[in-house]
C-alpha positions in Angstrom: -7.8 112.7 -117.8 -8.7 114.2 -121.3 -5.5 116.0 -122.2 -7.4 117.5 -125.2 -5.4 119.7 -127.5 -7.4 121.4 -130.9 -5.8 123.4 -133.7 -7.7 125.7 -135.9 -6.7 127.5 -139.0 -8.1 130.6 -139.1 -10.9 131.0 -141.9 -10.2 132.3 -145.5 -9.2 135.9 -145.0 -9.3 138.7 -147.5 -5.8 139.0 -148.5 -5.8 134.8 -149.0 -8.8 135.3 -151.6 -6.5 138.2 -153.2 -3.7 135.6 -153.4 -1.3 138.4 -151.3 1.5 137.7 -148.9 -0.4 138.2 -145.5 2.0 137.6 -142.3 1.5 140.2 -139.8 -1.0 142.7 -142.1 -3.8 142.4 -140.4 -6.9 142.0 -143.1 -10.4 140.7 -141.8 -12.2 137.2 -142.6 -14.0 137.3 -145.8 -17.9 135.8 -145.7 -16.2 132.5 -146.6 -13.7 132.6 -143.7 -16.6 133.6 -141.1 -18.5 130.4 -142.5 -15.5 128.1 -142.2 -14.7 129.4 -138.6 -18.3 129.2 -137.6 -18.5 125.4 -139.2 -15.3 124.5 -137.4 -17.4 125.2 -134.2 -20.4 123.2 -135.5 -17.9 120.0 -136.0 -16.3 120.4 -132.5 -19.9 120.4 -131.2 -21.0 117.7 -132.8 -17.6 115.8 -131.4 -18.9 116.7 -128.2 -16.3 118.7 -127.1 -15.8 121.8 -124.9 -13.1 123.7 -123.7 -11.5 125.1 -120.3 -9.1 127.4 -122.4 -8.0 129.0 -125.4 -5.4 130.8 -126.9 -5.1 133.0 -130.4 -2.6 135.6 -131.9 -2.6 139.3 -131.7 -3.7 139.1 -135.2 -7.6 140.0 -135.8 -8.4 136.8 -138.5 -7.3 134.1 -136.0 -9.0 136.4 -133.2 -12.6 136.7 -135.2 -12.3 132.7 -136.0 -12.1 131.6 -132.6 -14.7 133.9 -131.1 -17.0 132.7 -134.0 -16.2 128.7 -133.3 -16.6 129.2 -130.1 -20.0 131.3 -130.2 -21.3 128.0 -132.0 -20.0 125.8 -129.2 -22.0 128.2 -126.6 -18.5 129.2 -124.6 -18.3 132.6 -126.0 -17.0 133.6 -122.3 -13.9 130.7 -122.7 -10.6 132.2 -120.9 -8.5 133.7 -124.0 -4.7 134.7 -123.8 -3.9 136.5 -127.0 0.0 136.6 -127.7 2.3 137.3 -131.1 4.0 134.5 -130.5 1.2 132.7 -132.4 1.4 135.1 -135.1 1.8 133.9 -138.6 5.3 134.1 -140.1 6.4 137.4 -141.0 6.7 137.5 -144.5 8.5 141.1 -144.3 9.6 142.8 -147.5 6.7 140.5 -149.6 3.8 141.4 -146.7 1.0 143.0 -149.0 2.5 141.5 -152.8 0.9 139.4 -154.5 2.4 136.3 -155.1 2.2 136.3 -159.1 3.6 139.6 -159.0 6.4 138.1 -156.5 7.1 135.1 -158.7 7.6 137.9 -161.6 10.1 140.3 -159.3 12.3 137.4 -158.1 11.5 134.0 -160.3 9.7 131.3 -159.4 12.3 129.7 -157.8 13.4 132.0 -155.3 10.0 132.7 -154.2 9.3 129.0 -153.6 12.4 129.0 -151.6 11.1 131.9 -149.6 7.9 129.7 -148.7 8.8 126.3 -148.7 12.3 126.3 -147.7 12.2 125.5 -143.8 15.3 127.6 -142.9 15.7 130.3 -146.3 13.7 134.1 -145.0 12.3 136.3 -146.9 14.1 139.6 -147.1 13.0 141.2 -144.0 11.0 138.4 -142.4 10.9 135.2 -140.5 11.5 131.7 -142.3 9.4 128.5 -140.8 12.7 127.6 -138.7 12.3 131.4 -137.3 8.8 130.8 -136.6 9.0 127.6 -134.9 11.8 129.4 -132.6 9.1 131.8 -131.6 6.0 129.5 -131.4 7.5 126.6 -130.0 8.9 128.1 -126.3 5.1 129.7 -126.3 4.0 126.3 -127.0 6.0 124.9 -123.8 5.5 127.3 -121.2 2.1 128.3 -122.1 -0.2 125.8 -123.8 1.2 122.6 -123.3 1.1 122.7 -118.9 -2.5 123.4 -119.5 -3.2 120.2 -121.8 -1.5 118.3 -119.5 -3.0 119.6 -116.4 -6.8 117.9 -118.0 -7.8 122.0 -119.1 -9.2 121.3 -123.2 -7.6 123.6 -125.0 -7.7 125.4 -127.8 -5.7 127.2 -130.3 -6.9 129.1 -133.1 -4.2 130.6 -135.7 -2.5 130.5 -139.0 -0.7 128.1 -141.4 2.9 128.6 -140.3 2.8 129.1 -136.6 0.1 126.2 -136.2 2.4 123.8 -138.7 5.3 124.8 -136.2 3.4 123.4 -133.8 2.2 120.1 -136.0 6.1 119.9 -136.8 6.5 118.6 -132.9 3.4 116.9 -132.3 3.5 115.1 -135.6 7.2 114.5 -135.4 8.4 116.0 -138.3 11.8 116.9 -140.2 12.8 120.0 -141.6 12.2 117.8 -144.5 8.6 116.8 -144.5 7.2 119.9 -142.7 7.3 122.4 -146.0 5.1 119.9 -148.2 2.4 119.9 -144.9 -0.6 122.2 -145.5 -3.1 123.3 -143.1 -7.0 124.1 -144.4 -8.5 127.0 -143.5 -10.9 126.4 -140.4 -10.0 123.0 -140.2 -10.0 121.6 -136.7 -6.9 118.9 -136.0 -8.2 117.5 -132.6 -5.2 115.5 -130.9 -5.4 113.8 -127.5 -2.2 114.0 -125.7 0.2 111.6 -123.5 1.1 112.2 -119.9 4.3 112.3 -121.7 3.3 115.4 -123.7 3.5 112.7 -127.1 0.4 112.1 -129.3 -2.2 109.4 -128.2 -4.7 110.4 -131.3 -5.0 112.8 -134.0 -8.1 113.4 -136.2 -8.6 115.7 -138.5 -12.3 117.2 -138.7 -13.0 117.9 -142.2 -16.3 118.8 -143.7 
């Protein structure tokens, strides 16, 4: 049984060209992002891989990646749940700022506590421990019965609800996950355990 998980980043979007706080704004893919999504399907292919299932957030970026990977693979008709429980982190009160103009408001410090603490939120938004709460139970009821159940699956959306994710299947601490960056339309292509643990992991960069 291929109990075949993929992650995908979605591509560069135009708020991360702008360097501005993105969470749940909902700005579309620039010509960059479309090229990284569509070359994240052109790697999976060459892999050899197809899919029984996918999943994506509510937000349009993660949505517009996976229908262009998938549109390169040829499965443009794949089964797609979309859910905000794989939205990115809510960055609340900073959605929109850019983050020069951020580190100017608040310091430099603070604001690198907002994003790489793992339990320290933003004023009116979600920290990394508040977004694996929300991903995670998603995660378990959702995607992981269909990996294990032999459906390939995959799952296409953003740096903080996917590195939620990669906290579990990776193992990591509350330590190690806020130095762990995910690249934009980068596919992470794990192959899972009957136990649910990881038997492999690559990462399909260009």
């Amino acid at each position: 049984m291929d109990r075949l998980l993929v992650l995908v980043r979605h591509g560069q979007s135009d708020w991360n060209l702008k360097n501005l706080f993105t969470g749940w704004k909902d700005p579309d893919l620039t010509p960059k992002g479309v090229e990284e999504a569509k070359a994240a399907g052109q790697r999976l292919k060459a892999q050899g891989l197809v899919f029984d299932r996918a999943f994506t957030s509510d937000l349009s970026r993660a949505q517009r990646t996976l229908a262009l990977a998938l549109a390169e693979l040829g499965q443009s008709d794949l089964p797609t749940l979309r859910d905000q429980a794989l939205n990115e982190r809510d960055y609340g009160d900073l959605s929109g700022l850019n983050k020069d103009d951020a580190r100017k408001k608040w310091g430099e410090e603070q604001v690198h506590l907002w994003r790489r603490s793992y339990d320290v939120p933003p004023p009116g938004g979600e920290s990394l421990k508040d977004t694996v709460a929300r991903v995670l139970p998603y995660y378990c009821q959702n995607i992981l019965p269909a990996v294990l159940r032999g459906e390939r699956t995959i799952v296409a959306a953003h740096g903080n609800s996917l590195r939620a994710l990669v906290m579990v299947l990776d193992r990591l601490t509350p330590q190690t996950i806020p130095t762990m960056e995910l690249e934009t339309g980068v596919p992470l292509v794990y192959r899972l355990n009957a136990d649910s643990t990881v038997a492999s992991k690559v990462v399909l960069t260009a």
